[in-house]
C-alpha angles and dihedrals in degrees: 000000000000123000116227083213102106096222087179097058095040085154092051104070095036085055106038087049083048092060094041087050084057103045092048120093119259089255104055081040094104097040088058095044093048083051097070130092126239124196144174121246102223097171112014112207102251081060115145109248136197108238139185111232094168125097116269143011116334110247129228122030098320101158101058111001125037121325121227140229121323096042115135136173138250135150126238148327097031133191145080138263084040133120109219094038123157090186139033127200121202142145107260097218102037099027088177086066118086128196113248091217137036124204113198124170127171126181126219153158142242131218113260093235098064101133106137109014141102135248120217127183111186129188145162124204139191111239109344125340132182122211123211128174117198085342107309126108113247094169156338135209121216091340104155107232117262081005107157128184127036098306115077125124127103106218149351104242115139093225101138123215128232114200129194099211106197104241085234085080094054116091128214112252115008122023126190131214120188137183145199122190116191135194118241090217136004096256099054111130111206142031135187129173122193123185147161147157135227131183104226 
């Protein structure tokens, strides 16, 4: 389910609330303010992620329990063939060569009082990317449908992808999110993933 929360403009609501705070009469003043939305930032988007620079496919439950060895850490975004990187991901010895998919995971926690509020989970891929939280899929950006093997994406477009997550699926204590971003070919030359999470 999308989310109508635009993760990737977090600036933009909180401004634009802020000018129409200040155009409105003195009277109509607490009305508006009541009217915006606060939230929590759970994972801001510069966090420090755990990712998977190996050939093939991570081993173990990666996607929900502890990941194995070859796991390293970077913060976002993370890619390659990309201006504004954090971190880049090559191969050491053939730094020409890219990996066709790349594997990231990071663990968190939610406040205890959360009755009531929404969980969002926002990111934005170059070229396909799949979402999973605790194991299960909650979304997937350009991802041609049955596709198997490294290439699947359909496409290379920058739309990002907002996602309202039910609290249900949320587990108390750690949480795991975890990430595959896929090339749409064998000759693409860059890749980038971004992502975060709010509690509306």
């Amino acid at each position: 389910m999308k989310s109508s929360f635009p993760f990737f403009a977090l600036a933009l609501p909180l401004l634009a609330g802020c000018a129409a705070v200040a155009a409105t009469p003195a009277a109509n003043a607490p009305k508006a303010a009541a009217s915006e939305k606060s939230y929590t930032e759970i994972l801001p988007k510069n966090a420090v992620w755990s990712y998977y620079a190996v050939e093939g496919e991570p081993s173990g439950d990666w996607k929900s329990g502890a990941g194995k060895a070859g796991w390293k850490k970077g913060g976002l975004p993370l890619g390659y063939g990309e201006l504004g990187l954090v971190t880049e991901v090559t191969k050491a010895a053939q730094p020409a060569m890219k990996f066709p998919v790349l594997y990231l995971r990071k663990s968190f926690s939610i406040p205890a009082a959360t009755k009531g509020r929404e969980f969002t989970f926002g990111m934005r891929c170059d070229d396909g990317c799949i979402a999973f939280l605790n194991g299960k899929e909650i979304g997937r950006l350009r991802i041609k449908a049955d596709a198997t093997g490294p290439y699947r994406s359909s496409g290379h477009q920058d739309a990002p992808l907002n996602i309202s997550v039910p609290m249900a699926d949320l587990r108390k204590g750690e949480n795991i999110l975890a990430i595959e971003v896929y090339q749409s070919h064998a000759g693409s030359s860059d890749a980038i993933i971004e992502a975060g999470a709010i509690l509306e």
